[in-house]
CHARMM-style PDB file with segment names, atoms N, HN, CA, C and O in Angstrom:
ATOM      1  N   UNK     1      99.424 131.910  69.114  1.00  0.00      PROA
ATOM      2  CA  UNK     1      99.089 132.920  68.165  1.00  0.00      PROA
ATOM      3  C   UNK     1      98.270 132.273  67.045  1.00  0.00      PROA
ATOM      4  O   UNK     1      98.523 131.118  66.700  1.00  0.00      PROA
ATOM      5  N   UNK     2      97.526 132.817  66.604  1.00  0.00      PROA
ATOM      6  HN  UNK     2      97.321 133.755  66.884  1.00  0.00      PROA
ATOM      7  CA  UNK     2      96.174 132.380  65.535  1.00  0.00      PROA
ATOM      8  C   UNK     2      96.468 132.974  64.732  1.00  0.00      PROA
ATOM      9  O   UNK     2      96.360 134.155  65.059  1.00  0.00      PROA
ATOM     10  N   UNK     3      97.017 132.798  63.203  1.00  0.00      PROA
ATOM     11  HN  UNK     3      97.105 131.838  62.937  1.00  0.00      PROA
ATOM     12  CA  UNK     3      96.962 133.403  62.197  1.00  0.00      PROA
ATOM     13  C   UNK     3      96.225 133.078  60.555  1.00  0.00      PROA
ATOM     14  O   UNK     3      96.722 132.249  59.793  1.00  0.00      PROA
ATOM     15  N   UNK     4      95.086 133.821  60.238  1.00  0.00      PROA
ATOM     16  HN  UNK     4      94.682 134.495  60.857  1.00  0.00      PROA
ATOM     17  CA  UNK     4      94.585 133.392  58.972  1.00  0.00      PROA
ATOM     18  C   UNK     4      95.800 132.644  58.171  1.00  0.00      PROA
ATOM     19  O   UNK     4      96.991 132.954  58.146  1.00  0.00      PROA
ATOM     20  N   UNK     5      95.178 131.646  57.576  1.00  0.00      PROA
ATOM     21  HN  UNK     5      94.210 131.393  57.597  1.00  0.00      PROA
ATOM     22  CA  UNK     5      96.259 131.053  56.479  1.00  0.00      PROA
ATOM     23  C   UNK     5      96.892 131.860  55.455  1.00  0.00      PROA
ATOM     24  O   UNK     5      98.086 131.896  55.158  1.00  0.00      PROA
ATOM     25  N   UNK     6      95.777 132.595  54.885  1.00  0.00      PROA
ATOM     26  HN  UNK     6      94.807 132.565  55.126  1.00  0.00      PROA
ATOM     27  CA  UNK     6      96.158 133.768  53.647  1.00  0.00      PROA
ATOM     28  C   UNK     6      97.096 134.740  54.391  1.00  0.00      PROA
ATOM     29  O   UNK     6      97.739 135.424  53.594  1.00  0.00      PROA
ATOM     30  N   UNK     7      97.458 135.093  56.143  1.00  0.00      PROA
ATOM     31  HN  UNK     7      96.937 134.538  56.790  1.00  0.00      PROA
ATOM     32  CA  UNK     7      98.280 135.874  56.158  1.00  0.00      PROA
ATOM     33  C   UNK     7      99.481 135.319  56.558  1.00  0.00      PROA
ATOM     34  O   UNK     7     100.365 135.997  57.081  1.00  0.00      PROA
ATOM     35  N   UNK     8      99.587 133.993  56.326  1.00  0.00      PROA
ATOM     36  HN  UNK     8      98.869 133.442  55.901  1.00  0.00      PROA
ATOM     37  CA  UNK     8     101.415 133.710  56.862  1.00  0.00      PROA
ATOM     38  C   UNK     8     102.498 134.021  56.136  1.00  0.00      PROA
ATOM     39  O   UNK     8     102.707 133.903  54.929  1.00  0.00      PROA
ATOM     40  N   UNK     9     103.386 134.571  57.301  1.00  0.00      PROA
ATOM     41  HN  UNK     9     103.216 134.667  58.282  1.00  0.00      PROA
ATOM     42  CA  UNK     9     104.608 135.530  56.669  1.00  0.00      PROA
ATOM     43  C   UNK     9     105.648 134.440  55.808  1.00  0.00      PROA
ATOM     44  O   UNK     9     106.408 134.729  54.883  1.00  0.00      PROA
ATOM     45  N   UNK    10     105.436 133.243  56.368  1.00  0.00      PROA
ATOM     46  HN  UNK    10     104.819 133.009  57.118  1.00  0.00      PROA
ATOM     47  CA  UNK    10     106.504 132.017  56.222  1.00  0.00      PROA
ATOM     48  C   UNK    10     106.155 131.104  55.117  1.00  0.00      PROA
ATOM     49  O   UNK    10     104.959 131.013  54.841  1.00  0.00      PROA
ATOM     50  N   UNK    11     106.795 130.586  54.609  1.00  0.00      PROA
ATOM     51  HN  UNK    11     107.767 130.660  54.833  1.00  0.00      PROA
ATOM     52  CA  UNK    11     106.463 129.486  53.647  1.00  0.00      PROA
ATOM     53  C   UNK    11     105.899 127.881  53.961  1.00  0.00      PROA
ATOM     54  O   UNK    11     106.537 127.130  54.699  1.00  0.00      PROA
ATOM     55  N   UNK    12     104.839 127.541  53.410  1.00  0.00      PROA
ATOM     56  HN  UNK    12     104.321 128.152  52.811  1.00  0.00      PROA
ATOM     57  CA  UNK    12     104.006 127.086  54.664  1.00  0.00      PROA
ATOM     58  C   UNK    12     104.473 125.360  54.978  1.00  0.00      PROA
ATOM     59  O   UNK    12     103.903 124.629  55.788  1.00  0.00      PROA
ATOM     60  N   UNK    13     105.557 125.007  54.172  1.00  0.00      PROA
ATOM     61  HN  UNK    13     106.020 125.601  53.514  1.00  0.00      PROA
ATOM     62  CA  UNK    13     106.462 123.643  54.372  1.00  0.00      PROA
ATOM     63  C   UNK    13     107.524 124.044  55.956  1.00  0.00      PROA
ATOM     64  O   UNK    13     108.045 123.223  56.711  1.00  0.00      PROA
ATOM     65  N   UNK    14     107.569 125.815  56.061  1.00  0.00      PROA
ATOM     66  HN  UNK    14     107.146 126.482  55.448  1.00  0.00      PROA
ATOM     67  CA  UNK    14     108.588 126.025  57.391  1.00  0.00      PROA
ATOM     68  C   UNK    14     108.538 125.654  58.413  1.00  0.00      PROA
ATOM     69  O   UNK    14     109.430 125.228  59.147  1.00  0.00      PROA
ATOM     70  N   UNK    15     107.050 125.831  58.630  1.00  0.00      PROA
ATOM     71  HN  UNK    15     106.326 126.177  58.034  1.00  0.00      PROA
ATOM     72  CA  UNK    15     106.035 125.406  59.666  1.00  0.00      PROA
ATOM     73  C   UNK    15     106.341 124.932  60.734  1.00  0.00      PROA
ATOM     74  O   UNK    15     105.697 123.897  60.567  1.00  0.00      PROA
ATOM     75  N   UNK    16     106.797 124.798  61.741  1.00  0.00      PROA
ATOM     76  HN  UNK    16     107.320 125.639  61.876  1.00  0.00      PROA
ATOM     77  CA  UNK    16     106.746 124.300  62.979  1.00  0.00      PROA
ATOM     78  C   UNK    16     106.241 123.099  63.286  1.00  0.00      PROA
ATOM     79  O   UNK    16     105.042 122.817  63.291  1.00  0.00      PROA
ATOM     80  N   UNK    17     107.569 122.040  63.667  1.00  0.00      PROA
ATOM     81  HN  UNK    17     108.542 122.270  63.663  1.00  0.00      PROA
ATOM     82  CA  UNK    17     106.339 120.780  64.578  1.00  0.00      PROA
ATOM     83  C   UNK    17     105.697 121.013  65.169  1.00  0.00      PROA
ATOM     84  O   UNK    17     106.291 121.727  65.977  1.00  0.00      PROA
ATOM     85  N   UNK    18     103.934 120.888  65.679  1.00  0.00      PROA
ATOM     86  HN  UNK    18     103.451 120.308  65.023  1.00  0.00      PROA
ATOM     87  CA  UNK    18     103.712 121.385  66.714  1.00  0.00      PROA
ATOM     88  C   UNK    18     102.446 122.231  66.016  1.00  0.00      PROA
ATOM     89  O   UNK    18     101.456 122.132  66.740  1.00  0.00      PROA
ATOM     90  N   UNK    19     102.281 122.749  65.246  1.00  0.00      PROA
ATOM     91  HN  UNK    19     103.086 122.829  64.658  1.00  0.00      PROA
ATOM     92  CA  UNK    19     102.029 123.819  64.870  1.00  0.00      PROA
ATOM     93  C   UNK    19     100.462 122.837  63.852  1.00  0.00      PROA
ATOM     94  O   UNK    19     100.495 121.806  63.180  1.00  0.00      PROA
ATOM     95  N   UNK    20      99.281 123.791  64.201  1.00  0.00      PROA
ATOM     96  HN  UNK    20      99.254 124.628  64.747  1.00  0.00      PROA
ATOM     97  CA  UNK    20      98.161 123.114  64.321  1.00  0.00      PROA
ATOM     98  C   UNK    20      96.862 123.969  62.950  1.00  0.00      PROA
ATOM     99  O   UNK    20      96.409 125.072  63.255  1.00  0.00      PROA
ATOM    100  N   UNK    21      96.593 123.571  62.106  1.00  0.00      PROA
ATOM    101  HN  UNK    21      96.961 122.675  61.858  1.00  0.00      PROA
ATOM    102  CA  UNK    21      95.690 124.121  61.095  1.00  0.00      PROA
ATOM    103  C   UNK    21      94.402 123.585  61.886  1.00  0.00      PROA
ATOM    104  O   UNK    21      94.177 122.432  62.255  1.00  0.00      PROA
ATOM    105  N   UNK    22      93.453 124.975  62.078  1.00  0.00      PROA
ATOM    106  HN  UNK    22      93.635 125.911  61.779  1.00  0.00      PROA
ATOM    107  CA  UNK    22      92.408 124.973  62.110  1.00  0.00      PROA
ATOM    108  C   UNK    22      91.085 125.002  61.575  1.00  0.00      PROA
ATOM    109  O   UNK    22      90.991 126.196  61.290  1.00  0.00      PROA
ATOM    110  N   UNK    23      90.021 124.488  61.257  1.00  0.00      PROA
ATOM    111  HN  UNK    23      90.097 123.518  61.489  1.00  0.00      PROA
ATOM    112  CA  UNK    23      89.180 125.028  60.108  1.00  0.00      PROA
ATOM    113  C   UNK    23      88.071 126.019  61.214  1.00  0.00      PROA
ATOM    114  O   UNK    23      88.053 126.053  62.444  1.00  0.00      PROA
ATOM    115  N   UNK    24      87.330 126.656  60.341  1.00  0.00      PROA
ATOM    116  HN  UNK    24      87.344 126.627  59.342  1.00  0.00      PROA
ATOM    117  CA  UNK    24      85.766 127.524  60.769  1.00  0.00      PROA
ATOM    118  C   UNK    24      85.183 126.360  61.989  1.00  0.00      PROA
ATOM    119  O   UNK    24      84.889 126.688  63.139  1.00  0.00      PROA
ATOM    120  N   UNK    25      85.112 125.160  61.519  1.00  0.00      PROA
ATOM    121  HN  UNK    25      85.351 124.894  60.586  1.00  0.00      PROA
ATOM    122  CA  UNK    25      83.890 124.139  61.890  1.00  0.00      PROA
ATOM    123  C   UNK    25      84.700 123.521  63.220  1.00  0.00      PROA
ATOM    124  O   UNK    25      84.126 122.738  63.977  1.00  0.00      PROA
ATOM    125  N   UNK    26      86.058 123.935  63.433  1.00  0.00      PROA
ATOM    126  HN  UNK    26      86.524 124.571  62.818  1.00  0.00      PROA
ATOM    127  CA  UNK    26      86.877 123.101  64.559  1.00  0.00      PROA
ATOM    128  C   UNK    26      87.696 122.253  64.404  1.00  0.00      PROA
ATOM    129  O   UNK    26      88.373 121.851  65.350  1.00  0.00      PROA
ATOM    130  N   UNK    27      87.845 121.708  62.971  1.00  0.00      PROA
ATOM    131  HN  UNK    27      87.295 122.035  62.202  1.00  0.00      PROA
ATOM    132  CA  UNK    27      88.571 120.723  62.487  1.00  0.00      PROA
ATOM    133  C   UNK    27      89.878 121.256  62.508  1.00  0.00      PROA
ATOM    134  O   UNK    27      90.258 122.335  62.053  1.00  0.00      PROA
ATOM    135  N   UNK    28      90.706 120.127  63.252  1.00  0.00      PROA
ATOM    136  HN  UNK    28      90.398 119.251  63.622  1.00  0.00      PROA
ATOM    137  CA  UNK    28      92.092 120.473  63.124  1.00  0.00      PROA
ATOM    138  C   UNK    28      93.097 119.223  62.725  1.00  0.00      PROA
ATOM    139  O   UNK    28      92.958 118.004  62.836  1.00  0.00      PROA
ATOM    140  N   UNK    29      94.410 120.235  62.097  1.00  0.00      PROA
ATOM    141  HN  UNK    29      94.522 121.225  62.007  1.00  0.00      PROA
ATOM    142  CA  UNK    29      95.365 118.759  61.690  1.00  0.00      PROA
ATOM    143  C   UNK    29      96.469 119.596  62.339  1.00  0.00      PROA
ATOM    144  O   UNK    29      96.503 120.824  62.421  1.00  0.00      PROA
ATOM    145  N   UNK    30      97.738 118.343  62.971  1.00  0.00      PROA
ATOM    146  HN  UNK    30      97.711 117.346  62.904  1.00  0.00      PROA
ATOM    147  CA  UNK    30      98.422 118.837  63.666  1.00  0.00      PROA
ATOM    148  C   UNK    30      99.887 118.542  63.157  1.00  0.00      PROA
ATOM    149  O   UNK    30      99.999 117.352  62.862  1.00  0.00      PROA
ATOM    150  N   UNK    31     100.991 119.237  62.974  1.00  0.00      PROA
ATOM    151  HN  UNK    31     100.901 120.203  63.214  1.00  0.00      PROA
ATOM    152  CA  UNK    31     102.082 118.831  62.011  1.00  0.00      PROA
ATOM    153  C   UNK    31     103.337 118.334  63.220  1.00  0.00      PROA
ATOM    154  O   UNK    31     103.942 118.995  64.064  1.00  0.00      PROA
ATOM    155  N   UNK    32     103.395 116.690  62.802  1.00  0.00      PROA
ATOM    156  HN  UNK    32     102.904 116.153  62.116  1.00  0.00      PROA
ATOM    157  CA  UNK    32     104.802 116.323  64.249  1.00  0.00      PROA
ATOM    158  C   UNK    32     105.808 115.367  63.148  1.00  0.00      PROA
ATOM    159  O   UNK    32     105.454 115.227  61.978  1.00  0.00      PROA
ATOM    160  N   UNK    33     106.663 114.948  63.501  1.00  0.00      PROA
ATOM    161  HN  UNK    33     106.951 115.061  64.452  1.00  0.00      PROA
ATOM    162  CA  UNK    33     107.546 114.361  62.868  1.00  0.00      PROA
ATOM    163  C   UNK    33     107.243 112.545  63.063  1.00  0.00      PROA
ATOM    164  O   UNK    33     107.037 112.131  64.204  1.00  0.00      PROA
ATOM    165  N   UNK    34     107.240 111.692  62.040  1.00  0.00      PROA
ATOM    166  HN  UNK    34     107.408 112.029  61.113  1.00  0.00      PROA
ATOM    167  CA  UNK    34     106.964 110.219  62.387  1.00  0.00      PROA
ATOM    168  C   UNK    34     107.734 109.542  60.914  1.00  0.00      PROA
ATOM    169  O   UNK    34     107.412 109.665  59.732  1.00  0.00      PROA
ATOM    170  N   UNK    35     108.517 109.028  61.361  1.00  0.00      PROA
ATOM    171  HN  UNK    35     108.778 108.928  62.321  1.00  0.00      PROA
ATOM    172  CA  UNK    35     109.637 107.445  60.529  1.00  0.00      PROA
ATOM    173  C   UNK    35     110.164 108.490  59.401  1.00  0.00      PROA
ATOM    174  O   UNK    35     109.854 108.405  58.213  1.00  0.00      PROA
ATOM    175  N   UNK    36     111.230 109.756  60.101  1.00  0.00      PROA
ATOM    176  HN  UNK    36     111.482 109.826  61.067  1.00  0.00      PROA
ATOM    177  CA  UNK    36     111.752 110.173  59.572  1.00  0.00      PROA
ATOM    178  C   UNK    36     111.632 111.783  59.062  1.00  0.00      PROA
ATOM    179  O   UNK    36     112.544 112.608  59.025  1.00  0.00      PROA
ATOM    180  N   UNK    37     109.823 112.014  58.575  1.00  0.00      PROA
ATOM    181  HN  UNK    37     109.081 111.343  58.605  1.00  0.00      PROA
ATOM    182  CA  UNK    37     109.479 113.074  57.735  1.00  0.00      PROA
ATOM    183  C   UNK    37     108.330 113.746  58.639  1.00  0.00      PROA
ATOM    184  O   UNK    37     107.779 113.302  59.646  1.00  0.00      PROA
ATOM    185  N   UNK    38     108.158 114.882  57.998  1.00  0.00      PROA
ATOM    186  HN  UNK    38     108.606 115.243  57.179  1.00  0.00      PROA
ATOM    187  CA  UNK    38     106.873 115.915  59.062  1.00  0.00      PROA
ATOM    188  C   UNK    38     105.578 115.118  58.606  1.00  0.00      PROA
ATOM    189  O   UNK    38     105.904 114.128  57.951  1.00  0.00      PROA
ATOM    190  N   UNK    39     104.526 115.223  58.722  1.00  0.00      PROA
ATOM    191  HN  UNK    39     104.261 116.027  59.254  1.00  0.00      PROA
ATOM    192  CA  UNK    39     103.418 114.433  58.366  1.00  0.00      PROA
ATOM    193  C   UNK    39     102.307 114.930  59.415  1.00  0.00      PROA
ATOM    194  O   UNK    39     102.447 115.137  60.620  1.00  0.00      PROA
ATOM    195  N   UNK    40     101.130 115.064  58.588  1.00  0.00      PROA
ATOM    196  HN  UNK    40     101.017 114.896  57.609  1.00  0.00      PROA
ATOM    197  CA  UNK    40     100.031 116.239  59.100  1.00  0.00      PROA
ATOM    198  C   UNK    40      98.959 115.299  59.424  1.00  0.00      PROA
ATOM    199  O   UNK    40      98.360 114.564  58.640  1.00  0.00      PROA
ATOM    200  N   UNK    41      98.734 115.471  61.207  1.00  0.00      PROA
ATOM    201  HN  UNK    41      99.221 116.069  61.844  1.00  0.00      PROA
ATOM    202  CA  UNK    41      97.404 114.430  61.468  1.00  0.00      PROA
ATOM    203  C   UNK    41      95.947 114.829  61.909  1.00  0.00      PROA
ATOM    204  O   UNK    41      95.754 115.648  62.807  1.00  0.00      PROA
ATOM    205  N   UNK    42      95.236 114.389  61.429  1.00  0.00      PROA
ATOM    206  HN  UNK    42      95.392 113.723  60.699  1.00  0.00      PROA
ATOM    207  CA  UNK    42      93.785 114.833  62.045  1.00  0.00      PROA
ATOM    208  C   UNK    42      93.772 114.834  63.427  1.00  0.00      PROA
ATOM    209  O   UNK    42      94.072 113.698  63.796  1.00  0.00      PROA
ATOM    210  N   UNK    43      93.593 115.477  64.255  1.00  0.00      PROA
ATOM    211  HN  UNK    43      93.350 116.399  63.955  1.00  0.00      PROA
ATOM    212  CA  UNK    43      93.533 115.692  65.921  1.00  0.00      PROA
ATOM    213  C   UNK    43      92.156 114.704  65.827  1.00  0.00      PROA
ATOM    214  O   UNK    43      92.431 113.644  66.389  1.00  0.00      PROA
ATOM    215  N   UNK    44      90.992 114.696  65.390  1.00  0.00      PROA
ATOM    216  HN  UNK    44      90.768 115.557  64.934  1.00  0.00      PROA
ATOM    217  CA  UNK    44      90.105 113.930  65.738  1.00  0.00      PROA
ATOM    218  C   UNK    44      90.029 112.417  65.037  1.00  0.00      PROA
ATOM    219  O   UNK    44      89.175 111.707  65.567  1.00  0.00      PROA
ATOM    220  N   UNK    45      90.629 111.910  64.146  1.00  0.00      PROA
ATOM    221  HN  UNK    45      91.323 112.487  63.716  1.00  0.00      PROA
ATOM    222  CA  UNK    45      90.715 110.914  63.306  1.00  0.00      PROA
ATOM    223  C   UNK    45      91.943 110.563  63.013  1.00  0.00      PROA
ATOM    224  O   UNK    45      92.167 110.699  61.810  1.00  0.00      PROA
ATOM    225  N   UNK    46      93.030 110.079  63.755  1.00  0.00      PROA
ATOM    226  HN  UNK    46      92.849 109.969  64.732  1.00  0.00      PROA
ATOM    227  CA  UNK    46      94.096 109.537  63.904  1.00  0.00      PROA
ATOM    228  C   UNK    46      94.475 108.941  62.812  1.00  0.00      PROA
ATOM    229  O   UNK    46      95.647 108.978  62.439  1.00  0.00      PROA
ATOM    230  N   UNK    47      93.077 108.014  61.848  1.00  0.00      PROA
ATOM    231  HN  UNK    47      92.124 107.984  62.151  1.00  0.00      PROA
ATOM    232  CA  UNK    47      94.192 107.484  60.388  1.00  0.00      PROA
ATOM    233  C   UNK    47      93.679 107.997  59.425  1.00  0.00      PROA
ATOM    234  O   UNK    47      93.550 107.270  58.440  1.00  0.00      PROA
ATOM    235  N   UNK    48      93.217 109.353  59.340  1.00  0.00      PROA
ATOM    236  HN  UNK    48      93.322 109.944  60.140  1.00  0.00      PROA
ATOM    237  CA  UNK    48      92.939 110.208  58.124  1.00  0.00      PROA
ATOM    238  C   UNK    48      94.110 111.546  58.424  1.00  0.00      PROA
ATOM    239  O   UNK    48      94.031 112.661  58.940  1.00  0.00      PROA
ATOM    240  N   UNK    49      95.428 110.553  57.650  1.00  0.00      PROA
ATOM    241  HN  UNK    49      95.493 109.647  57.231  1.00  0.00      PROA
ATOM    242  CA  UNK    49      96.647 111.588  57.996  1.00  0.00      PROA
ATOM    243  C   UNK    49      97.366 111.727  56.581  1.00  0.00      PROA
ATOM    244  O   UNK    49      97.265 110.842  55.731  1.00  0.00      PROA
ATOM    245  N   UNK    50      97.951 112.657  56.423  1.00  0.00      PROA
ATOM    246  HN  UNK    50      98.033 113.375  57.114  1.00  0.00      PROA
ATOM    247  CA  UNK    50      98.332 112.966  55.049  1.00  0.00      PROA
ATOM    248  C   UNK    50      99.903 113.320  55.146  1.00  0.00      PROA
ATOM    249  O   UNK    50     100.313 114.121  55.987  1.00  0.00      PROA
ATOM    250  N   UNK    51     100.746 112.676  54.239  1.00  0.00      PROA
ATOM    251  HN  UNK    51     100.414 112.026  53.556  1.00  0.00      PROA
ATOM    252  CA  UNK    51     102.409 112.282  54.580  1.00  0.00      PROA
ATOM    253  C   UNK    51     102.949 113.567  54.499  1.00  0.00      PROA
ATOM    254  O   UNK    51     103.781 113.924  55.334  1.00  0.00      PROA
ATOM    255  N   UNK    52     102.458 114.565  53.291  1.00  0.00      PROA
ATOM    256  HN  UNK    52     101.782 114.275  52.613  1.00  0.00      PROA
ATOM    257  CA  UNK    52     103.858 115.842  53.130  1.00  0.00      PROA
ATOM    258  C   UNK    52     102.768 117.010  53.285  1.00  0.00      PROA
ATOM    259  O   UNK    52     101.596 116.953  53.657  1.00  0.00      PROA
ATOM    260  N   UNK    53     103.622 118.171  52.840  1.00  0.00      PROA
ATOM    261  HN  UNK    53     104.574 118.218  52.538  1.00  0.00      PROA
ATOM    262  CA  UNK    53     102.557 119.371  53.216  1.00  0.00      PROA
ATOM    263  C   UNK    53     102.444 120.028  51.970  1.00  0.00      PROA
ATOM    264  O   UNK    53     102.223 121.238  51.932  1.00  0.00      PROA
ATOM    265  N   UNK    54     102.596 119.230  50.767  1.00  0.00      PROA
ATOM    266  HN  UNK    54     102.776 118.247  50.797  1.00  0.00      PROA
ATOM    267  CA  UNK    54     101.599 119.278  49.575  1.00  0.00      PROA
ATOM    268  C   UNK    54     100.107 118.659  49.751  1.00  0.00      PROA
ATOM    269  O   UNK    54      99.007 119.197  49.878  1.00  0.00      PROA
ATOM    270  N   UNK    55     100.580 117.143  49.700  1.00  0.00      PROA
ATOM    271  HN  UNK    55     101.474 116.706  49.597  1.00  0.00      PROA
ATOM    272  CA  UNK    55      99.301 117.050  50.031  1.00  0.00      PROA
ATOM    273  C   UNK    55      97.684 117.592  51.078  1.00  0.00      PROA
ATOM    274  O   UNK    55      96.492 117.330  50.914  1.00  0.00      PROA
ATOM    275  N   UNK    56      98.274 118.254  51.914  1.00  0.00      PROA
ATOM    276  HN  UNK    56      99.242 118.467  52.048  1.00  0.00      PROA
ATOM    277  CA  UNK    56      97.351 118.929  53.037  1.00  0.00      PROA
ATOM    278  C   UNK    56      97.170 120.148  52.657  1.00  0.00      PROA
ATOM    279  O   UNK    56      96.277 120.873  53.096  1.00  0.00      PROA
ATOM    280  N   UNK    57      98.293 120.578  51.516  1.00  0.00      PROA
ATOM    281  HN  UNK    57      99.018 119.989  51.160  1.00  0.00      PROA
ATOM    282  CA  UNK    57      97.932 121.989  51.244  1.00  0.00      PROA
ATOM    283  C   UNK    57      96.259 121.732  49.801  1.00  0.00      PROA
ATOM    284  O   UNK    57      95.203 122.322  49.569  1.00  0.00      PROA
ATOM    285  N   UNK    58      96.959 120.588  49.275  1.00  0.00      PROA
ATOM    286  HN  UNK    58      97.816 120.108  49.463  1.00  0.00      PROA
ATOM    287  CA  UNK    58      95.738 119.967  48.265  1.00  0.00      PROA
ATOM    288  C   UNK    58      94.219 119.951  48.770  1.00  0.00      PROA
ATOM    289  O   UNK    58      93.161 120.196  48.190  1.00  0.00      PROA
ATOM    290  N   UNK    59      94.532 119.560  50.100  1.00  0.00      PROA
ATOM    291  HN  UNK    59      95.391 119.361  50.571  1.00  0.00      PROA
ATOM    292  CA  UNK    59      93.081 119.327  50.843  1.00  0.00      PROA
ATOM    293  C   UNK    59      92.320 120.436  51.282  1.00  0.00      PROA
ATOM    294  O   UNK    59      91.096 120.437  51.413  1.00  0.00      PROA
ATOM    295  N   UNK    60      93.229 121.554  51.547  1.00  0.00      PROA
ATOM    296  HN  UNK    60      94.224 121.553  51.441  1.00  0.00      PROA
ATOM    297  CA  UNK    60      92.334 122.042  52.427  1.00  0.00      PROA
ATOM    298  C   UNK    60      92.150 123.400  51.647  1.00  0.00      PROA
ATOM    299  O   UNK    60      93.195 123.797  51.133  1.00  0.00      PROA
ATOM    300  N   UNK    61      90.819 124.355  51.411  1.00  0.00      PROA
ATOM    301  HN  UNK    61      89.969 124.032  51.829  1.00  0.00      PROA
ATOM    302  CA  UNK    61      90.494 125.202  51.317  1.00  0.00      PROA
ATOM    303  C   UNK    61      91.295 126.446  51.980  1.00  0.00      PROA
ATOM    304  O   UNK    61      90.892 126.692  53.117  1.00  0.00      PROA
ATOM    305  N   UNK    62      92.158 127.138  51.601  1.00  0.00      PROA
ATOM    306  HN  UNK    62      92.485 126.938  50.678  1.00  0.00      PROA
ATOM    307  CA  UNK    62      92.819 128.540  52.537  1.00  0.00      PROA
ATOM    308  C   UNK    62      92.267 129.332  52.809  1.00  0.00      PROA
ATOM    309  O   UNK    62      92.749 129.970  53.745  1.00  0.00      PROA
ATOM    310  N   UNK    63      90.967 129.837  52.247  1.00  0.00      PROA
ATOM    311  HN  UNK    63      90.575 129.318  51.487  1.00  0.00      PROA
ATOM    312  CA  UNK    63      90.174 131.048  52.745  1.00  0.00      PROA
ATOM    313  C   UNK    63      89.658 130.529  53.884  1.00  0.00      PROA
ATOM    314  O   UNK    63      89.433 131.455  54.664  1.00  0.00      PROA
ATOM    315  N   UNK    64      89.302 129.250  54.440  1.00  0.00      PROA
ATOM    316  HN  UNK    64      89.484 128.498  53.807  1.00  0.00      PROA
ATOM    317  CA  UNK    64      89.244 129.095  55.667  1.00  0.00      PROA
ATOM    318  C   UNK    64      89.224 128.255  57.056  1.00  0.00      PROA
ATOM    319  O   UNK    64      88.334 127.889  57.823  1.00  0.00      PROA
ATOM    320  N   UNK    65      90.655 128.126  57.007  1.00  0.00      PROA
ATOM    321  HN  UNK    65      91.378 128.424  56.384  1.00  0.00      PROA
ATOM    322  CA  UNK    65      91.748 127.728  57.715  1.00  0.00      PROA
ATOM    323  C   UNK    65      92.190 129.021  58.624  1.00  0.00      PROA
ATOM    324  O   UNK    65      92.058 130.197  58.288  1.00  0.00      PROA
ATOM    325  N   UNK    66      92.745 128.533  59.852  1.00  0.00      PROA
ATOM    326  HN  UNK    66      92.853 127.577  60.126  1.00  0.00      PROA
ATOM    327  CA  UNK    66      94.103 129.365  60.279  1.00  0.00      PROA
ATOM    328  C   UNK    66      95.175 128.523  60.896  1.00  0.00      PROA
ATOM    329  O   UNK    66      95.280 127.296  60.889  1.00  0.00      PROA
ATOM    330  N   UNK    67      95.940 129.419  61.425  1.00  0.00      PROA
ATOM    331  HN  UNK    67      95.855 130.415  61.430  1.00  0.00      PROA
ATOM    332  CA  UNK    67      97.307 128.280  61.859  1.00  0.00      PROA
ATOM    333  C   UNK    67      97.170 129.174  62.982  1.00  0.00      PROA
ATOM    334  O   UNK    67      96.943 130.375  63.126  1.00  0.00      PROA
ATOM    335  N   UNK    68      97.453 127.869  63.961  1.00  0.00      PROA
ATOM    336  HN  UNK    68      97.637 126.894  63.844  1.00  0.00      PROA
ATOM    337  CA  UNK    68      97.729 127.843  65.242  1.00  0.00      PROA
ATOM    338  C   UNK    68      99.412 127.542  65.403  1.00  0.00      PROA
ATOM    339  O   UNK    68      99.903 126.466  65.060  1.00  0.00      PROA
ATOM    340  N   UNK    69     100.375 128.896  66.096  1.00  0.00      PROA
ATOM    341  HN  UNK    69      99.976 129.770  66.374  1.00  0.00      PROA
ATOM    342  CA  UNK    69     101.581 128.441  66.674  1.00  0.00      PROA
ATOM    343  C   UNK    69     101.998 128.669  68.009  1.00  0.00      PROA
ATOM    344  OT1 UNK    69     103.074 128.222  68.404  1.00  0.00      PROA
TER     345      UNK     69
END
């Protein structure tokens, strides 16, 4: 299921392991668990990864994003 970012019903730390932010351009980060905590990774750039889901919420523009679950 593909859902705009601006429409998730959930609070966006609830998120699902597994569960994949998309941008317009194809860019995606993918949220799995590693040495303990959730932590959000670039699908194409393995060490441009960001530890909590403040910080990724910092990064990324919401008008256009969606989440992949």
């Amino acid at each position: 299921m593909i859902i705009n970012f601006n429409d998730l019903q959930i609070p966006f730390h609830r998120l699902a392991l597994g569960t994949i932010l998309e941008h317009e351009n194809g860019e995606r980060w993918v949220k799995f668990y590693f040495e303990g905590a959730p932590m959000w990774m670039n699908t194409f750039n393995v060490d441009d990864a960001y530890q909590t889901d403040k910080e990724i919420l910092d990064f990324i523009d919401q008008d256009v994003w969606s989440v992949i679950v």
